[in-house]
C-alpha positions in Angstrom: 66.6 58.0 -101.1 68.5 55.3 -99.1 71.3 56.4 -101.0 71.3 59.7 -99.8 70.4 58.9 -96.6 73.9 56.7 -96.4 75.5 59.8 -98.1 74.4 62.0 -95.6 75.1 59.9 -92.4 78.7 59.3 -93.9 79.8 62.5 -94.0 82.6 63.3 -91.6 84.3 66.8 -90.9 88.3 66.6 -91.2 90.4 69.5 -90.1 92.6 70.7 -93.1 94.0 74.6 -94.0 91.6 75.1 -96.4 87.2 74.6 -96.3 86.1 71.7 -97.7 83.5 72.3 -100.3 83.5 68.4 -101.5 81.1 68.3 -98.4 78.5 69.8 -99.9 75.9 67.7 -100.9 72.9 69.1 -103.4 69.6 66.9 -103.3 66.5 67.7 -105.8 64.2 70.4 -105.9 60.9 69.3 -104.2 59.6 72.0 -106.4 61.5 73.1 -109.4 58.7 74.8 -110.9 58.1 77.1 -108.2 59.9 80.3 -107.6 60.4 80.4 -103.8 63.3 81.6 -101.5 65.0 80.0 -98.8 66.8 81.2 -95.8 69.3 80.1 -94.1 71.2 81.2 -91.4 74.1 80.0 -89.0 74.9 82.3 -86.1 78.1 79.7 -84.7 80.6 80.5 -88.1 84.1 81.1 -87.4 87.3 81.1 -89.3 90.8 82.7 -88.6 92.3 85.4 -88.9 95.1 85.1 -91.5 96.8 87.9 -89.7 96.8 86.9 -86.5 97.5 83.3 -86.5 95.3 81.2 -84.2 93.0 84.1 -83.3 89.3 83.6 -84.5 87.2 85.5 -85.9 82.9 85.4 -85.6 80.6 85.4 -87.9 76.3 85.2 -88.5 75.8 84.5 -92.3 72.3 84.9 -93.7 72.6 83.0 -96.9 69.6 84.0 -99.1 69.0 81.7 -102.7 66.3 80.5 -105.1 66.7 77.4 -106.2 66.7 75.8 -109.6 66.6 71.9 -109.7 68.4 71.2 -107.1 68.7 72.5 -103.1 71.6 72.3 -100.4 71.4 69.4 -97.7 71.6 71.4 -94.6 74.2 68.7 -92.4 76.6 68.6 -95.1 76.1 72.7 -95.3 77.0 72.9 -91.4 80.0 70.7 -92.3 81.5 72.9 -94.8 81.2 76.0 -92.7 82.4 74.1 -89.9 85.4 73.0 -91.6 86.3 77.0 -92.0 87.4 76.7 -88.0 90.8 75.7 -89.4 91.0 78.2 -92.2 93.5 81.5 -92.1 91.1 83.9 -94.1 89.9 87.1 -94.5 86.2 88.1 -94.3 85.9 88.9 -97.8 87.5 85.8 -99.2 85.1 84.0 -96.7 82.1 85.4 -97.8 83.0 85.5 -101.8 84.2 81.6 -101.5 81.0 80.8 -99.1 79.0 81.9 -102.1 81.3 80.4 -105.1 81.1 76.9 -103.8 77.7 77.0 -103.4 77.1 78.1 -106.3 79.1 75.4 -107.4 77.1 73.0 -106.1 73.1 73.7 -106.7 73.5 76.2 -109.4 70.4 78.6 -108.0 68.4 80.9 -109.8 70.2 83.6 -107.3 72.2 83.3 -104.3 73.2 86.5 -101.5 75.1 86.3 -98.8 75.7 88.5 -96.2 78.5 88.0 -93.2 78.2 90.1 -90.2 82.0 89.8 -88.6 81.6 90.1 -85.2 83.6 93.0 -83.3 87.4 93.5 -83.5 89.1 96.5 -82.4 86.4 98.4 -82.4 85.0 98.0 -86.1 82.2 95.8 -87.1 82.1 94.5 -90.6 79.3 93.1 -93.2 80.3 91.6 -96.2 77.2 91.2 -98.9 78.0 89.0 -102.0 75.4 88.3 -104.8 74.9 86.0 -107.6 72.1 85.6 -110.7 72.0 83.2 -113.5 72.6 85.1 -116.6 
């Protein structure tokens, strides 16, 4: 646990074009056995807009999983979607690539995500991406 616990408190957020998934830290299950669901949401993402340079675009993601062995350490997930801030992207790669790395990392039982971009020129957007272990 100490181990982690350095892990954790090591963790630093560097500003690069691309998000940084190696931030992502998994940590065990309390309960692997149990079926439950966790919730997560962050109200505060932002990335760019690829089309647009410099202009940012808003985000709430509600990021919906059931975990297997292993969960996501929540510090180290408001790293990696605070290292998007630097990223030129459009809201479907964001969302898809949210969910792909992690994915990646904890390898749940099933994983949904669901962006709600905020307003831009007049049009509101919700991305929903899903995942299920075969």
């Amino acid at each position: 646990m100490d181990e982690l616990r350095e892990k954790v408190r090591s963790l630093r957020l560097e500003y690069k074009a691309y998000p940084q998934k190696e931030l992502l830290i998994a940590i065990p299950n309390p309960y692997p056995d149990r079926e439950y669901e966790e919730e997560l949401i962050s109200s505060e993402f932002t990335s760019l807009c690829p089309l647009n340079p410099g202009q940012p675009d808003y985000a709430t993601l509600n990021i919906k999983y059931v975990p297997d062995r292993e969960i996501i350490e929540l510090k180290s997930l408001k790293l990696y979607l605070t290292s998007y801030r630097t990223v030129e992207t459009f809201y479907e790669e964001a969302t898809n690539r949210i969910l792909e790395d992690l994915v990646n990392a904890i390898s749940p039982r099933s994983m949904e995500i669901v962006a709600e971009w905020n307003l831009r020129g007049g049009i509101a957007a919700k991305v929903r991406a899903n995942y299920n272990k075969v």
